[in-house]
C-alpha positions in Angstrom: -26.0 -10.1 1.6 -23.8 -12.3 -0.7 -21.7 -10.0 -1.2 -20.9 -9.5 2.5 -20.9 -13.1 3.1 -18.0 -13.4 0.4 -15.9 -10.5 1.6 -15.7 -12.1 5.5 -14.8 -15.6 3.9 -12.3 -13.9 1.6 -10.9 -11.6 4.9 -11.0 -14.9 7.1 -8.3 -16.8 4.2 -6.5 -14.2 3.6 -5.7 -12.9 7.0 -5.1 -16.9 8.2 -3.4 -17.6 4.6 -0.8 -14.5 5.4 0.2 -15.2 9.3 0.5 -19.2 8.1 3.1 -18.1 5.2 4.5 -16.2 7.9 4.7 -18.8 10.7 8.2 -18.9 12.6 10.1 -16.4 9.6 10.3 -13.5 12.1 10.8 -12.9 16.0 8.3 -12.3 18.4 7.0 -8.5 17.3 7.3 -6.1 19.0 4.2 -3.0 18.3 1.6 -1.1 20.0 -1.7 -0.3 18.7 -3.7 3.1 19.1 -7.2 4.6 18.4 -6.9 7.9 16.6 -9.1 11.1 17.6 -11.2 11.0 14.4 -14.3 10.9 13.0 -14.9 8.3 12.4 -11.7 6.6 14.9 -8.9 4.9 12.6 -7.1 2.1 14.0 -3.1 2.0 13.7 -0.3 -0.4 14.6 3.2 1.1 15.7 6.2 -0.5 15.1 8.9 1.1 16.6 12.5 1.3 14.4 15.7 0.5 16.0 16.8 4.0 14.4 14.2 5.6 13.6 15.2 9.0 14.8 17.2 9.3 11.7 14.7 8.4 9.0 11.3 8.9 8.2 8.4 7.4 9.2 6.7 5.0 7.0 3.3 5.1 7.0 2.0 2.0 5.4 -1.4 0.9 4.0 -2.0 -2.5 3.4 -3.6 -4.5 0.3 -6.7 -6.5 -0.2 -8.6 -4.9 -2.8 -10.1 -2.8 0.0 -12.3 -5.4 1.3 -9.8 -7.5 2.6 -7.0 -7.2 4.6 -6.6 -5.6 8.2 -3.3 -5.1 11.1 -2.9 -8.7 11.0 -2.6 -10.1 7.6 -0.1 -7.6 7.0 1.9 -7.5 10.2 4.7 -9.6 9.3 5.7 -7.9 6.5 5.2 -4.2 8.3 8.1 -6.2 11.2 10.3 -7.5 8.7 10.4 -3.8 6.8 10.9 -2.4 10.4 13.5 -4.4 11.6 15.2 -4.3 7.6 15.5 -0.6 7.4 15.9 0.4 10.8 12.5 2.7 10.4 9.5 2.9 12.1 6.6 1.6 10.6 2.9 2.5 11.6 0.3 0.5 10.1 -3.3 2.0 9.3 -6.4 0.2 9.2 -9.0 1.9 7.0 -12.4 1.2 6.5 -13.3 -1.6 4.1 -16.1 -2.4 1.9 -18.9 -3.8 1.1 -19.9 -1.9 4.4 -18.2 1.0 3.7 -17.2 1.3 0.0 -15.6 4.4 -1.4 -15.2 7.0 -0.1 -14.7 5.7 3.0 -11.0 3.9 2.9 -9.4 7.0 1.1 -10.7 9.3 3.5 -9.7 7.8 6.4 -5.9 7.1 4.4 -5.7 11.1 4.1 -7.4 12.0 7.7 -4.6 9.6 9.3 -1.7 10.8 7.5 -2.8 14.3 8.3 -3.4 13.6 11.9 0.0 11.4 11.8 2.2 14.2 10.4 1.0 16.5 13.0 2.2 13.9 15.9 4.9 12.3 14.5 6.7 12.1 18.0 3.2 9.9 19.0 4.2 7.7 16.1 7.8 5.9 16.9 10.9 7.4 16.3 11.7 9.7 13.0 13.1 12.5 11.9 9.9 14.1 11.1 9.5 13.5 7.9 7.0 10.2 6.2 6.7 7.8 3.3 3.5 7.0 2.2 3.6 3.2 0.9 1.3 0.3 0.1 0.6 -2.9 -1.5 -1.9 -3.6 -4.3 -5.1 -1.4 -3.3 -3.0 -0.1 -0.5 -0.4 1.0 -3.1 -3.7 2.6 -4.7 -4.6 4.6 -1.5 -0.7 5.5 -0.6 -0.7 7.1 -4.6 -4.3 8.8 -4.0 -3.3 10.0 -0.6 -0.1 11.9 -1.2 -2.2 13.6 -4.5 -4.9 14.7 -2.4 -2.2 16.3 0.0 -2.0 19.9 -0.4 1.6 21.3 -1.9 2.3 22.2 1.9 1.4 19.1 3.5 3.1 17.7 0.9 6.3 19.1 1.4 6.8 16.5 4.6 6.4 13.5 1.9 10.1 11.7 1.6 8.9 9.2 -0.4 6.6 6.8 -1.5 6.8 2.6 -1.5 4.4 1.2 -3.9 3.8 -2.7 -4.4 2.5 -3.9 -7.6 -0.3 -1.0 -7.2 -3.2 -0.5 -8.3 -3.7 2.5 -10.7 -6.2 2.6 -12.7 -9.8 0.9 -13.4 -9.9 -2.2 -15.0 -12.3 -0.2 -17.8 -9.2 0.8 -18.9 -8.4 -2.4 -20.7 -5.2 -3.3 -19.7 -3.5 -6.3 -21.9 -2.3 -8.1 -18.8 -6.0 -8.2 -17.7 -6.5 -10.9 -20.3 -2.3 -12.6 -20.5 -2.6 -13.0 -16.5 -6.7 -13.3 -16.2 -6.1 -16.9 -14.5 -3.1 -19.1 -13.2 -2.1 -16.9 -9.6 -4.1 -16.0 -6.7 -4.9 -12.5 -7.6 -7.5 -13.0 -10.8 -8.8 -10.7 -13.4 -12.5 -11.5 -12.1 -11.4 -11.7 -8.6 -9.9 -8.2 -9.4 -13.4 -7.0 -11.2 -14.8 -8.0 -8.3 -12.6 -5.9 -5.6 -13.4 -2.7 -7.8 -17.0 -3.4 -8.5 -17.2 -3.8 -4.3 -15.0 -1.0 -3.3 -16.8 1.9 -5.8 -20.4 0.4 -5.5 -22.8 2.8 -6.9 -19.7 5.3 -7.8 -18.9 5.8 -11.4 -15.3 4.8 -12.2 -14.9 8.0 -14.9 -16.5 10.2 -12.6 -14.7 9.3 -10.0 -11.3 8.9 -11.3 -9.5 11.7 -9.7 -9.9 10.2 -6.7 -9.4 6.7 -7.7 -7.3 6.0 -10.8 -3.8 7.8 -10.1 -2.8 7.0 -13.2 -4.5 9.5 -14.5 -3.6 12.3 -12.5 -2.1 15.7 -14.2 -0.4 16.3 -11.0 1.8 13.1 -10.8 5.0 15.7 -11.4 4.4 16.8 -7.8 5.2 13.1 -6.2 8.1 12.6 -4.0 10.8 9.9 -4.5 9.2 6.6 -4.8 9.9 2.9 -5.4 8.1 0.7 -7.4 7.4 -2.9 -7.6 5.6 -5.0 -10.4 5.1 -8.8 -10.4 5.0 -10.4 -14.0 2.2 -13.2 -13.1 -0.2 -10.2 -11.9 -3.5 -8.5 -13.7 -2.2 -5.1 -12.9 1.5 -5.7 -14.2 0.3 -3.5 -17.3 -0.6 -0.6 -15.3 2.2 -1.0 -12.5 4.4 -0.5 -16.0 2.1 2.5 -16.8 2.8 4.3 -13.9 6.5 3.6 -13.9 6.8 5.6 -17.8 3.9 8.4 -16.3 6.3 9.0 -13.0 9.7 8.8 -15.7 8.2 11.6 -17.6 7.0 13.4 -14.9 10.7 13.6 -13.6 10.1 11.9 -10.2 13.1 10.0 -9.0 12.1 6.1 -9.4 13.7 3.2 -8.5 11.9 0.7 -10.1 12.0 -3.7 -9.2 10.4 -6.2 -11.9 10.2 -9.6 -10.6 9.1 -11.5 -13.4 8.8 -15.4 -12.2 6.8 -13.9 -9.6 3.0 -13.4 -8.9 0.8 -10.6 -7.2 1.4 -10.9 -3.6 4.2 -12.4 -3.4 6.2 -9.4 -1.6 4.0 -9.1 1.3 1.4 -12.3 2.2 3.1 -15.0 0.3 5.7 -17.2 2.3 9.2 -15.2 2.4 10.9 -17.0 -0.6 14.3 -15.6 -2.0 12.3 -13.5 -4.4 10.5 -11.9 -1.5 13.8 -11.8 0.6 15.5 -10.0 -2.5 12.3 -7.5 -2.4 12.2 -7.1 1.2 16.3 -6.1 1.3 15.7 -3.3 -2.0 12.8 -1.9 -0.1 14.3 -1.4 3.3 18.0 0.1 1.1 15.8 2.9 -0.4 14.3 3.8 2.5 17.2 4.2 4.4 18.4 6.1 1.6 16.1 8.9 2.7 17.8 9.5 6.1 18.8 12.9 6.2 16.6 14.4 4.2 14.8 15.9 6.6 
């Protein structure tokens, strides 16, 4: 019961921290929202690009240590990315936890994306193709999602946008775990806490095929991706992990260190130059992709 009780206070701040941060930055936005046919439904939010016929679709799942988070608390930054690259942008809201911990958010990520890249023409303008991208935990479930693609449902993957992600467990023992535990928003207990919530009764080393894609032997097969680490962030160790794993595996990274900055700072903080500068790389690469359909 406590544990519920924190995760709606937590969603309630976050969600009302992330639209105040936002407050008069962007236009009026322009989306539609959608129930898709599964079971159970998934909620999504389309934002339709300005020319999104000639790239691919991103399909973005936002952070919150998958028990906070939802549409709203991300839907500035999903508009700014739209209106930046000229893509279109549909937003997924998963299943969160304490109510429903693992595996409920990644198996909704991979039944959406399925279901989405078999109606791509329901989804906003693209040339067929999709990125997979997320922040924090969502940068977790974009990761674990294209992995648990097979190799042919993989071959529609143009990229993948990952913000300071999460990769691996915090059992792991990560040095930045104890040089950022305090002193930014994002914690190491507050961090603990996330995983502890999102796996309940799971077992992290049982279950880290399907949650630790840093550990993955099948990282080689990942599509282009981006990556961006904040130096004031728990996870900056592993975001740096995953940037020499993808480097050796011989996936095409372009790769953004923002060291003055904290976790969170790309996508619910107030838009400040850093964020700006982010926002602007982010939407380059991915209209880099056009035309590789």
């Amino acid at each position: 019961m406590l544990q519920r009780l924190k995760a709606l206070i937590l969603r309630q701040y976050y969600r009302f921290s992330s639209v105040h941060a936002w407050r008069g930055a962007l236009p009026t936005p322009r989306y539609s929202e959608r129930q898709l046919p599964l079971s159970p439904p998934v909620n999504i939010r389309i934002y339709p690009g300005e020319r999104g016929a000639e790239h691919p679709l991103l399909v973005y799942f936002h952070g919150g240590g998958w028990v906070i988070g939802d549409l709203a608390s991300h839907q500035p930054f999903c508009q700014r990315l739209c209106e930046l690259s000229g893509c279109s942008v549909v937003s997924v809201d998963y299943r969160l936890a304490p109510e429903h911990p693992f595996p409920a958010a990644p198996a909704d990520c991979l039944a959406a994306t399925r279901w989405i890249a078999g109606h791509p023409d329901e989804c906003g303008p693209s040339n067929g193709q999709l990125v997979l991208g997320g922040d924090s935990a969502g940068g977790n479930l974009a990761l674990c999602t294209a992995l648990a693609l097979s190799d042919a449902q993989r071959e529609i993957l143009a990229g993948l946008l990952l913000i300071y992600p999460v990769t691996d467990h915090y059992s792991a023992g990560y040095d930045s775990y104890r040089t950022r535990a305090t002193g930014q928003v994002l914690t190491a207990n507050l961090m603990r806490w996330f995983w502890d919530t999102y796996l309940g009764p799971a077992d992290p080393a049982g279950e880290a095929v399907s949650t630790r894609p840093l550990l993955s032997p099948a990282l080689e097969s990942l599509p282009p991706s981006i990556l961006v680490t904040a130096g004031k962030d728990p996870l900056l160790d592993e975001g740096r992990a995953l940037k020499d794993r993808l480097e050796q595996a011989g996936v095409a990274l372009n790769y953004r260190h923002y060291d003055a900055e904290e976790h969170g700072f790309a996508c619910s903080h107030a838009p400040r130059d850093a964020a700006k500068d982010c926002h602007t790389r982010l939407a380059d690469w991915l209209s880099s992709l056009a035309g590789r359909a």
